[in-house]
C-alpha positions as CSV (number, residue, x, y, z in Angstrom):
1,X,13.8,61.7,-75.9
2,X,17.1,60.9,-74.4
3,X,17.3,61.8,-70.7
4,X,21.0,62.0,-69.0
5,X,20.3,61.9,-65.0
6,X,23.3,63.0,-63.1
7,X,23.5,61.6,-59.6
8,X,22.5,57.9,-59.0
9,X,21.1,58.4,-55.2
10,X,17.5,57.8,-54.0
11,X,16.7,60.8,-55.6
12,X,18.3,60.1,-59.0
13,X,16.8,56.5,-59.4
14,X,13.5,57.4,-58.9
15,X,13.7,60.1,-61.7
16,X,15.5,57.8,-64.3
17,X,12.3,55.3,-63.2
18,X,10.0,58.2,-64.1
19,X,11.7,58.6,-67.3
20,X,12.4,55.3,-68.4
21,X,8.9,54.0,-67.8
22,X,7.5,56.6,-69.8
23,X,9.6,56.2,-73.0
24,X,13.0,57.7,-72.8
25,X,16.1,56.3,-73.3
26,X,17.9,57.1,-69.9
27,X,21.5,57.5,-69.2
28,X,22.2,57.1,-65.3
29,X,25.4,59.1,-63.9
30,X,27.8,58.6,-61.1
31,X,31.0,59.0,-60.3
32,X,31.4,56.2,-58.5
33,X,30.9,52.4,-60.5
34,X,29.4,50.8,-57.7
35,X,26.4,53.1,-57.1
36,X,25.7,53.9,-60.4
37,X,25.6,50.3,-61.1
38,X,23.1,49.5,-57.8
39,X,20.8,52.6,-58.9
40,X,20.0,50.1,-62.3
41,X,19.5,47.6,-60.2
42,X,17.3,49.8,-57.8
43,X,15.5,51.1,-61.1
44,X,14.7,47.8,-62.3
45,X,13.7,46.5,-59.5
46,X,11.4,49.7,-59.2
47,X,9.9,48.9,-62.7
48,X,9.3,45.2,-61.9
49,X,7.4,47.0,-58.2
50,X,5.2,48.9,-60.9
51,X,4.0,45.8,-62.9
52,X,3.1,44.3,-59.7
53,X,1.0,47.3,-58.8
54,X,-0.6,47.3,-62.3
55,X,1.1,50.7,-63.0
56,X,3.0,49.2,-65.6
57,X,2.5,46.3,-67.8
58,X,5.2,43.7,-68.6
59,X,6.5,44.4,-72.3
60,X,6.8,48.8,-71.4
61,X,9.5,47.4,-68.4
62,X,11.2,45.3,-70.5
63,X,11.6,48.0,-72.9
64,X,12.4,50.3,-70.2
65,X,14.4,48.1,-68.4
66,X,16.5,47.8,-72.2
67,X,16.2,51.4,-72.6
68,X,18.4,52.6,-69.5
69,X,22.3,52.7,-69.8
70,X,25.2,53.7,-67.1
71,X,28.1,55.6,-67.0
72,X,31.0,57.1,-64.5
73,X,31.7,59.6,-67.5
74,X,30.1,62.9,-67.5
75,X,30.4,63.8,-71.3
76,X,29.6,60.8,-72.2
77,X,26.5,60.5,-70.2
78,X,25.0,64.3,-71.8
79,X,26.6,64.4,-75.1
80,X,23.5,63.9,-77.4
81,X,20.8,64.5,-74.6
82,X,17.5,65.9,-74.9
83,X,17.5,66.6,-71.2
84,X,19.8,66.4,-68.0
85,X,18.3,66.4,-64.7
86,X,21.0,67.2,-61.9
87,X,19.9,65.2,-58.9
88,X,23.0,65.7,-56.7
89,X,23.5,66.3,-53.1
90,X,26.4,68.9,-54.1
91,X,26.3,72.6,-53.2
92,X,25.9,75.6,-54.6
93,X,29.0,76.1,-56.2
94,X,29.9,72.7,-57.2
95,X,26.6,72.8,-59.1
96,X,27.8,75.9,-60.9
97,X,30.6,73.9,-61.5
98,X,29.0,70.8,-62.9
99,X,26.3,73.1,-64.9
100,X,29.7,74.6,-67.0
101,X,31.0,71.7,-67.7
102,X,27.6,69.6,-69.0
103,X,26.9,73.2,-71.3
104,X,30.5,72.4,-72.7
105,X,29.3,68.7,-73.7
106,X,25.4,69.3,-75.1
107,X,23.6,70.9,-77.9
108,X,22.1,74.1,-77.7
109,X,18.9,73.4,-77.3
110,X,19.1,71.0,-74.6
111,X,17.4,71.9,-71.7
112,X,19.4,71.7,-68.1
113,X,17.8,71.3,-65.3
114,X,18.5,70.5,-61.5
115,X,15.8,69.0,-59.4
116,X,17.4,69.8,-56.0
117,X,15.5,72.0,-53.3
118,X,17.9,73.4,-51.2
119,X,19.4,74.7,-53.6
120,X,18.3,77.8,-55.4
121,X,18.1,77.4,-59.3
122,X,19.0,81.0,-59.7
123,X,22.2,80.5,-58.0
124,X,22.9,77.1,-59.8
125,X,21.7,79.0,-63.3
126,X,24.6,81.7,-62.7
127,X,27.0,78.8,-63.9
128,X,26.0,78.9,-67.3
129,X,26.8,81.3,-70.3
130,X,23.4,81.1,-71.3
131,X,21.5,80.9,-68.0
132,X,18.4,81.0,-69.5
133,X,18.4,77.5,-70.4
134,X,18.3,76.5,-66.4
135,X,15.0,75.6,-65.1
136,X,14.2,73.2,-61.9
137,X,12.5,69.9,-61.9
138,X,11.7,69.3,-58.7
139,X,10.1,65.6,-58.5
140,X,8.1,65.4,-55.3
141,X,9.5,61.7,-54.0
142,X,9.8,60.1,-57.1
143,X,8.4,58.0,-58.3
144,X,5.6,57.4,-55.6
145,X,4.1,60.9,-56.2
146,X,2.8,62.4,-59.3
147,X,3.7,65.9,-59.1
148,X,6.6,67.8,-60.7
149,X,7.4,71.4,-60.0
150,X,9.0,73.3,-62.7
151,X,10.8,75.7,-60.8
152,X,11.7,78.8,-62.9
153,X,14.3,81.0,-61.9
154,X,15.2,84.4,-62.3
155,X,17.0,83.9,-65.4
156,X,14.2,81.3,-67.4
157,X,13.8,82.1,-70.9
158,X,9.9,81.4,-71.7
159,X,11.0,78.7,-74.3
160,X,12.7,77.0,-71.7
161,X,10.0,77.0,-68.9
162,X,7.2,75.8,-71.8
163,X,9.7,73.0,-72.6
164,X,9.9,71.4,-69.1
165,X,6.0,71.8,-68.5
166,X,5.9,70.1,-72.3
167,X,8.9,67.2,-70.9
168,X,6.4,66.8,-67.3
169,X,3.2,66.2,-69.3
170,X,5.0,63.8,-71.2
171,X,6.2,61.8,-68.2
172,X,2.3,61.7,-67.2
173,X,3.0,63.5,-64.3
174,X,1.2,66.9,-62.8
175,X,3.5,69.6,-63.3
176,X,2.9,73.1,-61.9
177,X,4.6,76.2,-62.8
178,X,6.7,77.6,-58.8
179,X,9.1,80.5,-58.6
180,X,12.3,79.9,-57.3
181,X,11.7,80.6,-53.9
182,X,13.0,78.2,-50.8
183,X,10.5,75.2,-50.5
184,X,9.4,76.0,-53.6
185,X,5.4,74.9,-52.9
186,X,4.9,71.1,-51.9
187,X,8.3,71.6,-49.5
188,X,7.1,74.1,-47.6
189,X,3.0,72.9,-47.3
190,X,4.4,69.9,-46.7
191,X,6.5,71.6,-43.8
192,X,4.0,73.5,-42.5
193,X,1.8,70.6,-42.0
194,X,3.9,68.6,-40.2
195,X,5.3,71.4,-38.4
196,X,1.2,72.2,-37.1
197,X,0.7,68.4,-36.4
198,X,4.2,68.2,-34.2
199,X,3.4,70.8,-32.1
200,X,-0.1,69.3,-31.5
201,X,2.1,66.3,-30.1
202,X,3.7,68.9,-27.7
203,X,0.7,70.5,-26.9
204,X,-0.7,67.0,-26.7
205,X,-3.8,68.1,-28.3
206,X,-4.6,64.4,-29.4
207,X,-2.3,60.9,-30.1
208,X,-0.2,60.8,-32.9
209,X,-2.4,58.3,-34.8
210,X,-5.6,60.7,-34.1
211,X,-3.3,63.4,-36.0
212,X,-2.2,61.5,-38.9
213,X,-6.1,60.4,-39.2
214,X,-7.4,63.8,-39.3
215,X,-5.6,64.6,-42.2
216,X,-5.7,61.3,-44.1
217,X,-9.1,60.7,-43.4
218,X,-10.5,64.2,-42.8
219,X,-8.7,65.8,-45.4
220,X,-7.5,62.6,-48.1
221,X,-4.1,63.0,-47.6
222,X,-2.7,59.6,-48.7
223,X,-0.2,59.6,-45.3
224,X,-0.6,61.2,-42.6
225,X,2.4,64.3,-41.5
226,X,3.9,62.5,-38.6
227,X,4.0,59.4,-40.7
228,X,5.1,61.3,-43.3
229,X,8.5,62.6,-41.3
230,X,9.4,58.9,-40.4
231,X,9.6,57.9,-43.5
232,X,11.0,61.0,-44.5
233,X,13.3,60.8,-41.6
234,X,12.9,63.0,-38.4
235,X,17.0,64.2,-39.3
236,X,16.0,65.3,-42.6
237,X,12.8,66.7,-41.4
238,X,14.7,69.1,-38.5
239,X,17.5,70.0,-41.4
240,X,14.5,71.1,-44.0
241,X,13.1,73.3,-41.4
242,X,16.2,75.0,-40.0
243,X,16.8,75.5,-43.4
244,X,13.0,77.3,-44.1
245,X,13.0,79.1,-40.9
246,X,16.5,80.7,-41.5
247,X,14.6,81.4,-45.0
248,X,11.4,82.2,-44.5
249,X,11.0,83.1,-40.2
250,X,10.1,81.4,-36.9
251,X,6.7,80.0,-38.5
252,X,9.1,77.2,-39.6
253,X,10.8,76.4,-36.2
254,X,11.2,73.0,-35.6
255,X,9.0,71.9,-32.7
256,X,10.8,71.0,-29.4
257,X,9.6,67.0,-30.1
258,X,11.3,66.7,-33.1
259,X,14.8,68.1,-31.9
260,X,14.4,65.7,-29.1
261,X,13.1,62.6,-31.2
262,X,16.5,63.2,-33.2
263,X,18.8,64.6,-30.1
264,X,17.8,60.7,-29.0
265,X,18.4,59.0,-32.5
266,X,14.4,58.5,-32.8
267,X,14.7,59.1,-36.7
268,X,11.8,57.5,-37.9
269,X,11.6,54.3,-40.1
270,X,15.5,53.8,-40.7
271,X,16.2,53.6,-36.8
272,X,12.5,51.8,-36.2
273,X,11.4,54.6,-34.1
274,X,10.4,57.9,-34.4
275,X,6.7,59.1,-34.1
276,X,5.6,55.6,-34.7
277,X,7.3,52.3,-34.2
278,X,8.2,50.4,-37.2
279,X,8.6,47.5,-38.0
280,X,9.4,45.6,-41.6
281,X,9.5,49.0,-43.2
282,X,5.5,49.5,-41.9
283,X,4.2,51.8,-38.8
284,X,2.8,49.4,-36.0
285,X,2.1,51.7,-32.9
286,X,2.3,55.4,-32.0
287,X,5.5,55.9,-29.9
288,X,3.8,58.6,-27.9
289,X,1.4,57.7,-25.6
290,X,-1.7,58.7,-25.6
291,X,-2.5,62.1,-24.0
292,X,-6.2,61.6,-23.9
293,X,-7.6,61.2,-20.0
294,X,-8.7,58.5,-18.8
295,X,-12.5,58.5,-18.6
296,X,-14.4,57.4,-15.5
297,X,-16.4,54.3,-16.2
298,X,-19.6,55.6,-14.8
299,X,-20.8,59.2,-13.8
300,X,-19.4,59.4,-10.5
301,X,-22.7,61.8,-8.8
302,X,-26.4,61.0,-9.3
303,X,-27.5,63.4,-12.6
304,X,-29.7,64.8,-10.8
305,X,-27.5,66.5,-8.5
306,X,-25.6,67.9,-11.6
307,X,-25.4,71.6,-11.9
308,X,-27.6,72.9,-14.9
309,X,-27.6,75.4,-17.2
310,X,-27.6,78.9,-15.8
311,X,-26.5,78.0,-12.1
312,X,-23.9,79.6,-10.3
313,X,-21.3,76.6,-10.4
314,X,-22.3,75.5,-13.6
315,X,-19.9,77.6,-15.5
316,X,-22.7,78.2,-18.3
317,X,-24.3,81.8,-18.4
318,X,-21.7,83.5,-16.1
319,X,-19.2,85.7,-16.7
320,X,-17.9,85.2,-20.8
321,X,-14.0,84.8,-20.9
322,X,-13.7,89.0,-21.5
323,X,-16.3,90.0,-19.5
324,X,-16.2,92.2,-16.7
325,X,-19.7,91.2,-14.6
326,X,-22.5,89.2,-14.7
327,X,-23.4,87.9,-18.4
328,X,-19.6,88.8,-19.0
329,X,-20.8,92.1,-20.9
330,X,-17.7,94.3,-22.0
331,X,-17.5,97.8,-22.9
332,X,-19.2,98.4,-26.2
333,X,-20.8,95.3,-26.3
334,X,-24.2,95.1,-26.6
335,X,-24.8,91.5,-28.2
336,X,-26.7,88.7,-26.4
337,X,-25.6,86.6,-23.6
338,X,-24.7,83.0,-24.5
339,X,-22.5,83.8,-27.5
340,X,-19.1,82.7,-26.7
341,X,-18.0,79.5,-27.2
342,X,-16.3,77.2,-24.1
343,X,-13.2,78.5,-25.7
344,X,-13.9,82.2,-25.7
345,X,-14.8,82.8,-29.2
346,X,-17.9,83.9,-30.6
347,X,-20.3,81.7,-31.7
348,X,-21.5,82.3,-35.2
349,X,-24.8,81.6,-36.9
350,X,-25.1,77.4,-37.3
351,X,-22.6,77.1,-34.3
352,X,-23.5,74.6,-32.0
């Protein structure tokens, strides 16, 4: 297939990478000479990271490498394209804008798409005199991560959302099927997650590096979420979730440590501080201290002296948390003492 991707950003050369290494011919866009000519360099230089990494092996990057063109002219760039990905950090309307003006330049069955997420595809689709061509390809942080959502919006024709899962599959990349709704689904997981773990920070629940371990090695995640926003960048981060929780409610309000991380100009990997320090592009140390006590290095009374189970100091088999008397027994409760937890809930068959 041939591929036109418009924008050559971060964004932009990770897709054309994508593309390329799987077979397409790729035309790279931009406006401007300079960056469109750095984002071939950034692509090849990509392809040459896969080899390294046995992702790729040497003859598919030198066909890939010979595979990918660039331009500064729009029609040029999607006249004769299978598919255009719009990976631009424009708004709504000059999407709309750019939308009419690649429909003016390709075939009728090419499939447009845009691969932005703060942008909805509905909105971006209303450009088009036949908007039902318009489906989102959302790459999740190309090309590290496998996953594509194919963001269908209101006005998706069913030809046109089996075509993109069909282009996905093709890329040997996991596609889903989203609606077009803000964060789509990896966003706003994504969000939530890190939203949890920062305010475990402020709650100082547990150290930063205890938090990114519970999910990557309770939970395989590959990184954990705090890591995740420094590399991400803790700027980026705070605009995502302004954006959700003027979306979608106060479950997505930043966290008062991430406004202040970035009120300070703590952004993460770019700055070489943020939840972590960094250093050569690599987390070294948790910025935060700590919050764990420090523990006494021996018991400070003889055991024996300790209060057991059942006496009155010992805080175990008084009053439960809604109790009312002895044994803590409400109104219209007739279970057996010692079934509350330490932090007042009930403790369930297999509880310890």
């Amino acid at each position: 297939m041939d591929v036109a991707v418009l924008g050559a950003g971060a964004r932009g050369r990770g897709i054309a990478q994508c593309c390329a290494g799987a077979g397409h011919a790729v035309t790279l866009y931009d406006d401007d000479a300079n960056v469109v000519m750095d984002g071939i360099d950034a692509v090849e230089a990509g392809l040459g990271d896969a080899v390294a990494a046995g992702e790729l092996d040497a003859d598919a990057r030198e066909s890939a490498v010979d595979s990918i063109e660039a331009t500064t002219g729009l029609e040029g760039a999607v006249a004769g394209a299978d598919v255009v990905i719009e990976t631009t950090d424009a708004d709504r309307d000059e999407r709309r804008a750019l939308f009419a003006d690649v429909e003016e330049a390709v075939d009728e069955g090419t499939l447009v798409t845009t691969s932005g997420a703060a942008v909805s595809v509905t909105a971006v689709a209303a450009g088009l005199r036949n908007p039902g061509r318009a489906v989102g390809l959302h790459f999740v942080d190309p090309p590290a991560a496998p996953l594509v959502e194919v963001v269908v919006a209101e006005q998706t024709a069913e030809p046109t959302r089996d075509a993109a899962v069909s282009f996905v599959d093709g890329l040997d990349r996991e596609s889903i099927v989203v609606r077009d709704t803000p964060g789509f689904a990896a966003t706003r997981l994504g969000l939530a997650l890190a939203v949890e773990a920062m305010t475990m920070v402020d709650e100082r629940a547990a150290g930063v590096a205890a938090i990114d371990r519970a999910t990557t090695a309770g939970h395989d995640h590959p990184v954990g979420p705090l890591a995740a926003a420094d590399e991400r960048g803790l700027d980026a981060t705070l605009d995502a979730l302004e954006h959700l929780q003027g979306a979608l409610g106060e479950r997505f309000a930043p966290p008062p440590v991430l406004r202040a991380k970035v009120e300070a100009g703590d952004l993460g990997r770019k700055t070489g501080e943020g939840f972590y320090v960094w250093e050569g592009g690599e987390p070294v140390e948790p910025s935060e201290p700590d919050p764990t006590p420090e523990l006494r290095a021996e018991t400070p009374v003889d055991p024996d002296d300790q209060p057991g189970p059942g006496d009155a100091d010992s805080g175990v088999g008084g009053e439960r948390p809604d109790g009312d008397g002895p044994g803590g027994a409400g109104p219209n409760d007739d279970r057996p003492d010692g079934d509350f937890d330490d932090f007042g809930g009930p403790v369930g068959p297999g509880d310890g």
